[in-house]
C-alpha positions as CSV (number, residue, x, y, z in Angstrom):
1,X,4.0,-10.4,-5.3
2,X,2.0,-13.0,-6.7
3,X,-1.2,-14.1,-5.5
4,X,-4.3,-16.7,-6.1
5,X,-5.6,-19.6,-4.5
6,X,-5.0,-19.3,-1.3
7,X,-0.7,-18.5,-1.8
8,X,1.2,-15.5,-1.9
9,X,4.9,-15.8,-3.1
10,X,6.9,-12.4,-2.0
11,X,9.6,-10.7,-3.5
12,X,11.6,-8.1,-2.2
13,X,13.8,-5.1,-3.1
14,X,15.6,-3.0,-0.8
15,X,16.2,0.6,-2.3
16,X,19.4,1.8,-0.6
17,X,19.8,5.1,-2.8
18,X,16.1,6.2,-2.4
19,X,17.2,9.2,-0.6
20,X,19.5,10.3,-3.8
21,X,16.8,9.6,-6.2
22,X,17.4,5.9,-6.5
23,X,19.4,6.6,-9.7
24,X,20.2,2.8,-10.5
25,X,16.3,1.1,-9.8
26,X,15.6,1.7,-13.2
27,X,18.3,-0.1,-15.0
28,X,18.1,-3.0,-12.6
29,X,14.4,-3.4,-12.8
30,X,14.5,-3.2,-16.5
31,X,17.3,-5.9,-16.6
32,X,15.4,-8.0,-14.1
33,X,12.2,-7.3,-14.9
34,X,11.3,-11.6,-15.4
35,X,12.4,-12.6,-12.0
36,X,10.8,-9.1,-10.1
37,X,6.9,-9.9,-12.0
38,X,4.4,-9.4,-9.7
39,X,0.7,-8.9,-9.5
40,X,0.9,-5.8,-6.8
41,X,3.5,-3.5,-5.9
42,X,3.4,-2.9,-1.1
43,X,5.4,-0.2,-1.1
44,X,6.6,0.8,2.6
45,X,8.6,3.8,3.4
46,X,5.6,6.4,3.9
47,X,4.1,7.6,6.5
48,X,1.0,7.3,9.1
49,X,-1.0,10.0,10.2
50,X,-1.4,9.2,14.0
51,X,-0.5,6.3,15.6
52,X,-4.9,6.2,17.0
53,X,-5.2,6.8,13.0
54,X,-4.6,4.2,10.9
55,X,-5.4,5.1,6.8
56,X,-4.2,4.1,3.7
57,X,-2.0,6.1,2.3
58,X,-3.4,6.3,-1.4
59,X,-1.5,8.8,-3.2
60,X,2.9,10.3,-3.3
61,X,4.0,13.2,-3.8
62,X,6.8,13.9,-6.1
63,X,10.0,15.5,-5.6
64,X,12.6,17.1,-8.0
65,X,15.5,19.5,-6.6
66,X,17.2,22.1,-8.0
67,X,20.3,24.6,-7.4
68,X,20.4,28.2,-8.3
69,X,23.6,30.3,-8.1
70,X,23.4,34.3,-8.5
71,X,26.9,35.7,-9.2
72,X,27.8,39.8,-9.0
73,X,31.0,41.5,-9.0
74,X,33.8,38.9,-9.8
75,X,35.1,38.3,-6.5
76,X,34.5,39.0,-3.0
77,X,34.6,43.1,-2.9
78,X,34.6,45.1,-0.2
79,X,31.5,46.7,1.0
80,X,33.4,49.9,2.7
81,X,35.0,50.4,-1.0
82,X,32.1,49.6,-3.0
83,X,29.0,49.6,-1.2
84,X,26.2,51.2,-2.7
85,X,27.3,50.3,-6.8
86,X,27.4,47.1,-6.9
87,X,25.0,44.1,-7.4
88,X,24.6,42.1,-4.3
89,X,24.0,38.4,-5.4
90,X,22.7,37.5,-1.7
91,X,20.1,40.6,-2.2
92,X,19.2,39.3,-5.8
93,X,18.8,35.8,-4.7
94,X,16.5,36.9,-1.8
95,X,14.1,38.6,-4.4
96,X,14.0,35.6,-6.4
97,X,12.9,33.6,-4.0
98,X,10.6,35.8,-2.0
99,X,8.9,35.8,-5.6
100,X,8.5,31.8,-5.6
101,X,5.3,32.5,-3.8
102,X,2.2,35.0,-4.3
103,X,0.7,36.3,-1.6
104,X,-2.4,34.0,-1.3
105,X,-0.2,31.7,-0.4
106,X,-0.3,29.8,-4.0
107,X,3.1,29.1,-6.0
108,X,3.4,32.0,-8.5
109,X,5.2,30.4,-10.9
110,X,3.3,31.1,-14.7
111,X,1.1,27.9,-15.4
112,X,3.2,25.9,-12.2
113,X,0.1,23.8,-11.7
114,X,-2.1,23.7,-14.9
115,X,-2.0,20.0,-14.8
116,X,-2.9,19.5,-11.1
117,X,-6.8,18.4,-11.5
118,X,-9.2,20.1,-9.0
119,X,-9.8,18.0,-6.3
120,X,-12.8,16.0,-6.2
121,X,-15.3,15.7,-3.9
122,X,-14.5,12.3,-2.8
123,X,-10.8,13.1,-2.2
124,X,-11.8,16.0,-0.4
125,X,-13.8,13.9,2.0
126,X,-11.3,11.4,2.0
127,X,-8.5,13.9,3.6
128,X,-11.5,16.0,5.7
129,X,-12.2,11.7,7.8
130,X,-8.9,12.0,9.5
131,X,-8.8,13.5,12.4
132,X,-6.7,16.9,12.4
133,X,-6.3,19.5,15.2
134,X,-4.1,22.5,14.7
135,X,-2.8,22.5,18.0
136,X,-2.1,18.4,18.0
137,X,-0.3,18.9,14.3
138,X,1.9,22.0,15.8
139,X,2.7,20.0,18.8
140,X,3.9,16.9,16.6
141,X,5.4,18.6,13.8
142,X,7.0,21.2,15.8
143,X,6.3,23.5,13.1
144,X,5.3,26.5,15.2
145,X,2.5,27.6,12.4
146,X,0.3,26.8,9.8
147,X,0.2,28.6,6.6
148,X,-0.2,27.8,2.6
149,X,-2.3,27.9,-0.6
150,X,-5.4,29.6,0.3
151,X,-8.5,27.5,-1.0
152,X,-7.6,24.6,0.5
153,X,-7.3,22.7,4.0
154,X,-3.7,21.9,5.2
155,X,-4.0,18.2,4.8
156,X,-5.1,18.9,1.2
157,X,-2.0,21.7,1.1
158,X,0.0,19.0,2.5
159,X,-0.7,16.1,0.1
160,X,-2.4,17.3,-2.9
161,X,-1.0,20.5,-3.8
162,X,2.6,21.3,-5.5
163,X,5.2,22.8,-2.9
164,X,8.5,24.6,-3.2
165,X,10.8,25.0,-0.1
166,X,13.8,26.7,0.1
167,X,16.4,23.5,1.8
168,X,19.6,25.6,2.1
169,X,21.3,29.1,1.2
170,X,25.0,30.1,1.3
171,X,26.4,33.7,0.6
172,X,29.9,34.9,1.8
173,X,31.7,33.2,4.5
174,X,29.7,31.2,7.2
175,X,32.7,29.9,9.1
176,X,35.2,32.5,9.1
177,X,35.5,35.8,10.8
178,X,32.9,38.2,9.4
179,X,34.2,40.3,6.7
180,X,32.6,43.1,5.7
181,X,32.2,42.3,2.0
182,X,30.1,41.8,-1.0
183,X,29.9,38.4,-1.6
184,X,30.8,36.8,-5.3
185,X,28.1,34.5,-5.4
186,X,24.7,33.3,-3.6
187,X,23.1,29.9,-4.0
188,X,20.1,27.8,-2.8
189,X,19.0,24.8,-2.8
190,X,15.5,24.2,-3.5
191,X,12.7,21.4,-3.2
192,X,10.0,21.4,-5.2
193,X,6.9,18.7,-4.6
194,X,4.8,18.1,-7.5
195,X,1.3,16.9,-6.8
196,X,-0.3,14.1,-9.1
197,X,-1.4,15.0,-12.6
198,X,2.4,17.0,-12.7
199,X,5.2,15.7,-14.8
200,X,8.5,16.5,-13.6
201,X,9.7,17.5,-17.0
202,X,7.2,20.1,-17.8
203,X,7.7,21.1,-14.2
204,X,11.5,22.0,-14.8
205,X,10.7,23.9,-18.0
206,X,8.5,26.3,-15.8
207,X,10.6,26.5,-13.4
208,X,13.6,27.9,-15.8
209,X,11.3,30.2,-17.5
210,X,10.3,31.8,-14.3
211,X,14.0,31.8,-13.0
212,X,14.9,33.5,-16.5
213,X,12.3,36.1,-15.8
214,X,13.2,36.7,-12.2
215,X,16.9,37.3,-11.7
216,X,17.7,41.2,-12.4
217,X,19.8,41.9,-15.3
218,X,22.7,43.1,-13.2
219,X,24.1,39.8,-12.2
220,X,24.2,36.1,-13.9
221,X,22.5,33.5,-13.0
222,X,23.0,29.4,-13.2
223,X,20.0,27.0,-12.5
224,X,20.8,22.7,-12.4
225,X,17.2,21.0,-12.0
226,X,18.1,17.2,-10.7
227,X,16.0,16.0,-13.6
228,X,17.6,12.6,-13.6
229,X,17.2,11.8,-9.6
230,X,13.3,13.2,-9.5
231,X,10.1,11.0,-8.6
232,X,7.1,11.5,-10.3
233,X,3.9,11.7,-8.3
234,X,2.3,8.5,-8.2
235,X,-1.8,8.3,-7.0
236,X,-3.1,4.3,-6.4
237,X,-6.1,3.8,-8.1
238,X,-9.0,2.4,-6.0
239,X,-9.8,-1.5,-6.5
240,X,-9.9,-4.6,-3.8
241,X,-6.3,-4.3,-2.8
242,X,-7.2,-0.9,-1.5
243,X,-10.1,-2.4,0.3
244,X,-7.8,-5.0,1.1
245,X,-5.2,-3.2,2.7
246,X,-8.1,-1.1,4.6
247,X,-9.2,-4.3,6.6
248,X,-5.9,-5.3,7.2
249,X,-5.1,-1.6,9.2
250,X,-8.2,-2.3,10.6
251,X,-7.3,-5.8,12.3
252,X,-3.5,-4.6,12.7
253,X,-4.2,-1.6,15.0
254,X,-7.7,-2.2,16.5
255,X,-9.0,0.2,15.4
256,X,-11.3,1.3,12.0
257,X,-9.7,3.5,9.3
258,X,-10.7,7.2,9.2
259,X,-10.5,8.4,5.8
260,X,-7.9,8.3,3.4
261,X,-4.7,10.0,3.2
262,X,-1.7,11.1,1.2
263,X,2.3,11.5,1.9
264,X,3.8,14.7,1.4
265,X,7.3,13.1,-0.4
266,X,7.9,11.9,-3.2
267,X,9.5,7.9,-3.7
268,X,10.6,5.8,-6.9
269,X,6.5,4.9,-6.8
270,X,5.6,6.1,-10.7
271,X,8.7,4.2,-11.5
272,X,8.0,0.7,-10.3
273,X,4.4,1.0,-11.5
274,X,5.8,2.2,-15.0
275,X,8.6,-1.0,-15.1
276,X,6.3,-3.1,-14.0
277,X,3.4,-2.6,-15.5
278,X,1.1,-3.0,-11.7
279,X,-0.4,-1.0,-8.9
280,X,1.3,0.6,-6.5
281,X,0.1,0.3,-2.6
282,X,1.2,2.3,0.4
283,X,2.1,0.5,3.8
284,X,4.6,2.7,6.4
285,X,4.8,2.9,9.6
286,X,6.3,6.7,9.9
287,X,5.0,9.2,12.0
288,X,5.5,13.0,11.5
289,X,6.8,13.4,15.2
290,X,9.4,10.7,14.5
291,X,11.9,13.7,12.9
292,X,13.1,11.8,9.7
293,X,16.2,13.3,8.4
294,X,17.2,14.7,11.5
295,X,19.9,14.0,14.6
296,X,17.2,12.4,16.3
297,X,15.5,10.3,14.1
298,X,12.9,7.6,15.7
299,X,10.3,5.2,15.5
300,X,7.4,4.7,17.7
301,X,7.7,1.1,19.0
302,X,3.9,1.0,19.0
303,X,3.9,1.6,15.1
304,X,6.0,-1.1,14.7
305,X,4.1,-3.9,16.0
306,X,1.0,-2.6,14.6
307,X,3.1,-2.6,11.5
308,X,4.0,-6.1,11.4
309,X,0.4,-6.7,12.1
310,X,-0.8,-5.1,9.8
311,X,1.6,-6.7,6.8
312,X,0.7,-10.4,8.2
313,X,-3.5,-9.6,7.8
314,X,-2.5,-8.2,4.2
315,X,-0.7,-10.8,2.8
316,X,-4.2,-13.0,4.2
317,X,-6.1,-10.5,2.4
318,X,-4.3,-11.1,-0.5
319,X,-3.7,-14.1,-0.7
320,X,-7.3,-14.2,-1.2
321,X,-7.5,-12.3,-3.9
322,X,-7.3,-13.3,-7.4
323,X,-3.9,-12.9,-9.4
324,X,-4.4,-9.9,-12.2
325,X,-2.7,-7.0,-13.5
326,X,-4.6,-3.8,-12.9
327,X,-3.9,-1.0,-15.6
328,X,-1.2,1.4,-14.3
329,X,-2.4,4.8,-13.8
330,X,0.2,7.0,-14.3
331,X,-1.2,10.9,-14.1
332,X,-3.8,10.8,-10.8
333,X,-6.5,11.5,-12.5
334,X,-9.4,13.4,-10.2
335,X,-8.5,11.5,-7.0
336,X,-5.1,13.4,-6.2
């Protein structure tokens, strides 16, 4: 958007392949990259943390995925004929991944998160304003526990430290009649988050070294990292259009902002910032509760109005502001 005396002039662009990495934005902001110039970057698919909670979202997330497939004997055996003597990729693929994780909770991949910056006191106090209840996050989330990095409070574990999950595993035949063999192979998909001051390059090399390491010698092994579909973490530096955006939640919902708060996935963020050389700010309307991604997927009506609200007092806010280019900031530095 542009901005300055008193008039805003917004563009838009609607990202219909975020959810598979946006794989084309990059070519088509580099070939329109005169017509899309802006001063600011709203960026809106994130979430809120409550909907009595209004904050500004100030730092993403990344995201890369990656497949691994564990292969033993050369075809489906069976177990009554060679149990006992024969790799089980299922069994070697469960040891791999029960190794993902030490048991303080912290990702024990070798040097996973040498580039994550401790968290500064300011960011911790940031996260430690909203208002978070065990109970109220269990009863939204429908997680049924809490557990994570040790050292660290969940909203921190949440949106400032690396995560790998698990997404989806496959061994034998999960549809058929249960046959009492070995399976051939055994794959899972995983989802790694990388927290700002992570590159997803360096990431991916760790992450094959460790793999390399893990998988017993008895079977082979194929890893694909999604390299080409990832998002890079992306932390908005602080500056009036922060402060900005804070008065505008703040008019939109009726209520003051409590702290300041992070998303947990990752979006093309880093990338429009890089293209087009401005900062990136976060406006969603989400709620953890409204099950994104699954058969029931919602919105809270309540969010949407306060939404729209919310988006009319920012573009008063800044159309107020002068027109500049704030320096990107591309690695976090000691706010993530």
């Amino acid at each position: 958007m542009f901005a300055g005396s008193g008039a805003l002039n917004v563009k838009m662009i609607i990202d219909g392949e975020e959810e598979i990495g946006s794989p084309n934005l990059r070519e088509l902001l580099r070939r329109r990259r005169d017509l899309l110039a802006c001063d600011w970057i709203v960026f809106s698919d994130t979430l809120q943390w409550r909907v009595d909670a209004p904050a500004p979202v100030t730092s993403m997330r990344g995201t890369v995925t990656a497949t691994l497939t564990i292969r033993g004997p050369e075809r489906d055996v069976h177990s009554g004929a060679a149990s006992g003597v024969t790799p089980n990729p299922s069994l070697a693929l469960a040891e791999v991944l029960a190794g993902l994780h030490a048991d303080d909770g912290s990702i024990a991949i070798e040097g996973f998160d040498d580039d994550v910056p401790p968290l500064s006191a300011q960011r911790r106090r940031e996260l430690a304003a909203l208002p978070f209840d065990v109970d109220d996050w269990l009863a939204r989330s429908e997680t049924r526990s809490v557990i994570g990095e040790e050292g660290y409070t969940p909203l921190e574990r949440l949106w400032a430290r690396p995560a790998i999950e698990v997404i989806s595993l496959l061994a034998g035949d999960p549809e058929g009649f249960e046959r009492s063999v070995i399976p051939r192979e055994a794959t899972a998909s995983l989802s790694i988050r990388t927290a700002p001051g992570q590159r997803i390059a360096e990431t991916a090399d760790r992450l094959r070294a460790h793999i390399a390491r893990a998988v017993p010698p008895e079977v082979e092994y194929e890893l694909t990292v999604d390299q080409a579909i990832a998002q890079e973490p992306y932390v908005t530096p602080d500056g009036p259009v922060t402060v900005a955006l804070e008065r505008a939640l703040t008019l939109g919902y009726g209520i003051p902002v409590q702290g300041r708060m992070g998303n947990a996935r990752g979006g093309p963020a880093d990338l429009l910032a890089t293209e087009l050389g401005v900062t990136v700010h976060f406006l969603g309307t989400g709620l953890p509760e409204d099950h994104w991604h699954s058969s029931d997927e919602s919105i809270d009506i309540r969010m949407l109005l306060r939404g729209a609200a919310t988006i009319a007092h920012l573009w008063r806010e800044l159309a107020a502001l002068p027109p500049r280019r704030p320096e990107v900031r591309r690695e976090g530095g000691d706010r993530g």
